[in-house]
Residue, then its C-alpha position, 0 to 999 in steps of 0.5 A: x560805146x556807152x561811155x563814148x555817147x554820155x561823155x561826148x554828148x555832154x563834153x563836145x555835143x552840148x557846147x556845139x548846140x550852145x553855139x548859134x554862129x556858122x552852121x550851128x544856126x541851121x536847124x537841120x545842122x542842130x538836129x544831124x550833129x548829136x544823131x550822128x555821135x549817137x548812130x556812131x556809138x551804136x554802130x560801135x555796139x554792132x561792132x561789139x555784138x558782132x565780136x561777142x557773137x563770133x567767140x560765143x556763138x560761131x555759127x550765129x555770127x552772121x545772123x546776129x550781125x545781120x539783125x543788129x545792122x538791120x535794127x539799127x540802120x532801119x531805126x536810124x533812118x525813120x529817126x534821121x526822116x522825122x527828126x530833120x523832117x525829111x531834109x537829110x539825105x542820109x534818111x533813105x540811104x540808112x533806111x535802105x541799108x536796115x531794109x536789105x539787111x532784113x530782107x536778107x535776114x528772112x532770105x537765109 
């Protein structure tokens, strides 16, 4: 995943915010385009955690999954509402996914 997030951001990432035609010109379009390749990186590393927990530690699976998704997804949305100053509709949706995620955490 890591691989994925350097290598995209400066193979793919870095030349489409050099273009300032289309929907490059938009600022909130500047700011979704690389926090999107990077949340879907790190979703990867949930991914990752999630299997490294099920062949280590069974029984801890689900709590580990619940915590990283929780992280992430809270993390992501407060990122997502400052850096596109509110605009993306995305923000609450991520927002409200790591809250639950959490919120069940403390409830098991």
């Amino acid at each position: 995943m890591l691989v994925h997030s350097l290598l995209g951001e400066r193979r793919l990432i870095r030349p489409l915010l050099r273009e300032r035609t289309g929907v490059m010109q938009r600022p909130l379009a500047r700011f979704i385009v690389p926090f999107a390749w990077h949340l879907t990186s790190t979703i990867g590393l949930i991914v990752a955690a999630t299997l490294l927990a099920l062949a280590w530690t069974p029984a801890h699976v689900g709590t580990v999954t619940i915590a990283a998704t929780g992280l992430v997804f809270t993390v992501a949305g407060i990122v997502d509402a400052i850096g596109s100053r509110r605009e993306h509709i995305g923000w609450p949706f991520l927002t409200a996914i790591g809250v639950l995620a959490l919120v069940a955490l403390l409830a098991r």
